[in-house]
Residue frames as qw, qx, qy, qz and C-alpha x, y, z in Angstrom:
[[0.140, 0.718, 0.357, 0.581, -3.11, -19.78, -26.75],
 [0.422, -0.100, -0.459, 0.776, -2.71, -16.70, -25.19],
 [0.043, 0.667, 0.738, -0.088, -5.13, -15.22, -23.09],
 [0.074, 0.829, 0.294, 0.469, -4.15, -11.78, -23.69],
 [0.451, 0.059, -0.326, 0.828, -2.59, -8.50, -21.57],
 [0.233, -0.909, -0.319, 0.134, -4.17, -5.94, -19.76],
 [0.403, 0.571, -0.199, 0.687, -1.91, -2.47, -19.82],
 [0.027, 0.556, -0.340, 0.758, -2.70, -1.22, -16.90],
 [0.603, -0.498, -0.616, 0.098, -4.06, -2.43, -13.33],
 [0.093, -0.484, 0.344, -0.799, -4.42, 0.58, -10.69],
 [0.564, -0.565, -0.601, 0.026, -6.15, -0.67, -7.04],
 [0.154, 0.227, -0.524, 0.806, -6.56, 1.88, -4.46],
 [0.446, -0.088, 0.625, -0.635, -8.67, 1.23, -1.36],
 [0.571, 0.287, 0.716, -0.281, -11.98, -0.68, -2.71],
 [0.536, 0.785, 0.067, -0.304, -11.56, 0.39, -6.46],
 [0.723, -0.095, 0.549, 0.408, -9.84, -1.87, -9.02],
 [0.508, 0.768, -0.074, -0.382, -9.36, 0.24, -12.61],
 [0.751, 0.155, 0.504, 0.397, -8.61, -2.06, -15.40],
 [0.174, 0.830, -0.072, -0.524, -7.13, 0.84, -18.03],
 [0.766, 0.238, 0.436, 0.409, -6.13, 0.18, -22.02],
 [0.162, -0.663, 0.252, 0.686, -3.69, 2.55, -23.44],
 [0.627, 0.561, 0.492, 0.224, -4.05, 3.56, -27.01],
 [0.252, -0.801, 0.076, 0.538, -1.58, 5.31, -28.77],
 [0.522, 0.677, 0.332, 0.398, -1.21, 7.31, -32.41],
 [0.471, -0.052, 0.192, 0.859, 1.47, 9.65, -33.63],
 [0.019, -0.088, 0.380, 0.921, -1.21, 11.40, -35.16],
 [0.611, 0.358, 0.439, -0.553, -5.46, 11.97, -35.48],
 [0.137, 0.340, -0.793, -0.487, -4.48, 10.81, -39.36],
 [0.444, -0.138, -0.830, -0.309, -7.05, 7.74, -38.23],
 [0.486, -0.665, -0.451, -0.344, -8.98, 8.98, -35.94],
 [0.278, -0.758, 0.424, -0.410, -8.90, 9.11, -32.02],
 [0.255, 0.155, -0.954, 0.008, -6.92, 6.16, -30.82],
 [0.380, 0.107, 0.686, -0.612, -9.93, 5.40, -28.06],
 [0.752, 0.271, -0.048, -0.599, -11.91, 4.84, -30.81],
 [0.241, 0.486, -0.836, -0.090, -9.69, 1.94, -31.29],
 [0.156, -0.086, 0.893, -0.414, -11.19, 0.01, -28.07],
 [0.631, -0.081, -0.523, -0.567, -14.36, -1.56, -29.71],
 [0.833, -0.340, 0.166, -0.403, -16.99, -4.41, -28.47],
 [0.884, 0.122, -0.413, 0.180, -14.47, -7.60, -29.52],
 [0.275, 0.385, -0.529, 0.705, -11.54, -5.38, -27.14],
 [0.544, -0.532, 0.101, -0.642, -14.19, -4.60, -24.37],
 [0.886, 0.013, -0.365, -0.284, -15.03, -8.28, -24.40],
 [0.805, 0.274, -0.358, 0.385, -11.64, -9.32, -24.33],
 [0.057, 0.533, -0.347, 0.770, -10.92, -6.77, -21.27],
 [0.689, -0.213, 0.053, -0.691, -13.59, -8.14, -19.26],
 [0.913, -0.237, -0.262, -0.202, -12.61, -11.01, -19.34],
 [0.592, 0.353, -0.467, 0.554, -8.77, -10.79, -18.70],
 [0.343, -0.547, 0.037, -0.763, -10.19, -9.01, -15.63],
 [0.872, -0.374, 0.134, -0.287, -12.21, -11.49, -13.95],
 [0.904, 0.233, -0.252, 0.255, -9.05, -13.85, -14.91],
 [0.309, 0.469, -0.391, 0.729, -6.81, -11.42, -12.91],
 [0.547, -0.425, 0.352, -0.630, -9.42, -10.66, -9.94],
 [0.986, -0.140, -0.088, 0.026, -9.99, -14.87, -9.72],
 [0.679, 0.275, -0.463, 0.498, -5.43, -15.31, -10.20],
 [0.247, 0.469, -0.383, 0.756, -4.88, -12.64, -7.65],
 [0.247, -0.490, -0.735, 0.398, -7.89, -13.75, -4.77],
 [0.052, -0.045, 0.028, -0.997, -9.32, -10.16, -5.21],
 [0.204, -0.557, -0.784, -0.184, -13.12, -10.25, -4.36],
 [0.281, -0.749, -0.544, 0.253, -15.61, -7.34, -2.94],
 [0.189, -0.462, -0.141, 0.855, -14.25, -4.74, -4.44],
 [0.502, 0.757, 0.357, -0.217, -15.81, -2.32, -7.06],
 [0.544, 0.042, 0.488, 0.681, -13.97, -2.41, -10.83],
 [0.466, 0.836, 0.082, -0.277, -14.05, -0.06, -13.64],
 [0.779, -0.054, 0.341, 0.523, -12.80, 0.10, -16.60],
 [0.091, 0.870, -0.163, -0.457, -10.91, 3.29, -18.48],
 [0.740, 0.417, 0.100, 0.518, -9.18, 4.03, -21.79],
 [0.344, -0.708, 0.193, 0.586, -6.27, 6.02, -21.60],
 [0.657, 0.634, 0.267, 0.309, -5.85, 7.39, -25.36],
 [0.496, -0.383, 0.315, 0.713, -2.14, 8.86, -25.92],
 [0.580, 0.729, 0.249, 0.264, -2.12, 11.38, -29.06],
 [0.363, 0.745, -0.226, 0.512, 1.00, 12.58, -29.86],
 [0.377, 0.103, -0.613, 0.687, 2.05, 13.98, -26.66],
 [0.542, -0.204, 0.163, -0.799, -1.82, 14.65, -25.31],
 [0.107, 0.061, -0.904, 0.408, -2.80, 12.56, -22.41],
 [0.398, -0.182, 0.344, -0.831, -6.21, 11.83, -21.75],
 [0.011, -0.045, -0.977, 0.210, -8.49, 9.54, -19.83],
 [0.511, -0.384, -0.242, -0.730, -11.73, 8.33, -20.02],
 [0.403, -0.197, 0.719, -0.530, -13.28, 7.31, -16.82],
 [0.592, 0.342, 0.462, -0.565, -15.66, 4.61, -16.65],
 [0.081, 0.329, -0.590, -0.733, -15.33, 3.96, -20.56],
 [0.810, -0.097, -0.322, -0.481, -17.62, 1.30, -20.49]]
């Protein structure tokens, strides 16, 4: 079974930002960020620690962001949860 994908992985100095990209042609169903629910969170969280354990990463301080694509507006939430 796969465990699943992360979209993004930024690391600069002591700050790891796990980031999921969501992305809709159109507001038609909403904003895509609303997409990223508690089952996705979950599922982010862990792929995470699974990536900071594969990759020896330890001591540094994570967050995680949605990046929500509409149309051709870009925008980020920090911190998302």
């Amino acid at each position: 079974m796969k465990a699943g994908e992360i979209d993004l992985i930024v690391r600069r100095d002591g700050l790891v930002v796990f980031a999921e990209v969501k992305t809709r042609a159109t507001d038609a169903f909403g904003d895509p960020a609303s997409a990223v629910g508690y089952r996705k969170q979950a599922r982010l969280h862990r792929l995470a620690a699974m990536w900071l354990d594969a990759t020896n990463v330890h001591g540094v301080e994570i967050r995680f962001d949605v990046v929500s694509v509409l149309g051709v507006r870009v925008s980020v939430i920090e911190a998302a949860f």
